[in-house]
N, C-alpha and C positions, 0 to 999 in steps of 0.2 A: 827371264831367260827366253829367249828365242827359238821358236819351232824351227825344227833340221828341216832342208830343202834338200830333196836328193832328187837326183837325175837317173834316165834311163842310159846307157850306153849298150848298143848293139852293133852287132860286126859280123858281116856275110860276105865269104868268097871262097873260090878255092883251096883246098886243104893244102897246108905248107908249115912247112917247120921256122918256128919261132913268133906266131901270132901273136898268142897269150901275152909272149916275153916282151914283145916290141910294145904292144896297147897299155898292156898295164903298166909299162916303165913311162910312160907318157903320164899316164896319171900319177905314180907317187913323185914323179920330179913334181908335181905340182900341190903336194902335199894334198892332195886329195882320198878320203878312206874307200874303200871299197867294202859295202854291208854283204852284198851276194855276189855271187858269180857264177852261172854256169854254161856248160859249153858242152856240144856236142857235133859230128861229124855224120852228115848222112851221104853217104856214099865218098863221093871226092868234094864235096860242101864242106866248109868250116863255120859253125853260128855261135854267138856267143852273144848272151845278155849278160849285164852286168848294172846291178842298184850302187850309186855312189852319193857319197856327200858331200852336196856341193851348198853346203850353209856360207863357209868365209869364202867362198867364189864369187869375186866382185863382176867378172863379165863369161858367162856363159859358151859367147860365141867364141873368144877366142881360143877355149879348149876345144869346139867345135872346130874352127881352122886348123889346129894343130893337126887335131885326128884324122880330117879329112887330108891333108898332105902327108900322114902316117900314109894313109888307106891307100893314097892313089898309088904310093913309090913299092908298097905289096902288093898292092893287085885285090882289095877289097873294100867294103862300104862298111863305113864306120858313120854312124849316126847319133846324137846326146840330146836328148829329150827330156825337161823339167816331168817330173813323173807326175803331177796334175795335168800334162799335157799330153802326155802317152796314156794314162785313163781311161780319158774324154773320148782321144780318138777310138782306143780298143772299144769303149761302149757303143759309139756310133756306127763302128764296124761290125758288134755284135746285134744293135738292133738291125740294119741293115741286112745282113745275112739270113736273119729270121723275118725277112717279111717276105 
């Protein structure tokens, strides 16, 4: 059996009614699960992580394109990150900060 590969997906812009609804319907048209999700609003900001599983996802970017044409037609950044890759970075960003 094969280890699950899941992705990062993140989403930041302006608070606006139907975000959640629009990102996540992008994803289960793609038969993709969603493990976490959470989302919160700081001030007029909309952020949203979300871990998904992306093990039967044969090409990565192209849910990556989708998103980003989600993003652009709302008015936000939507970005999909193999989560060994978003890690690495957070670890680099964390020694970096502490030095």
């Amino acid at each position: 059996m094969s280890e699950r590969r899941k992705a990062i997906v993140s989403v930041i812009g302006k608070d606006q009614v139907g975000i959640i609804a629009k990102v996540t319907t992008v994803i289960a048209d793609r038969n993709i699960n969603i493990l976490d999700i959470s989302q919160t609003i700081l001030q007029d900001f909309f952020t949203m992580m979300m871990v998904i599983d992306v093990t039967d996802l044969p090409n990565l970017e192209t849910l990556q394109q989708e998103l980003n044409e989600l993003g652009q037609s709302i008015g936000v950044v939507i970005t999909v990150q193999l989560e060994e890759i978003f890690q690495a970075m957070h670890r680099v960003w964390v020694v970096s900060k502490n030095l």
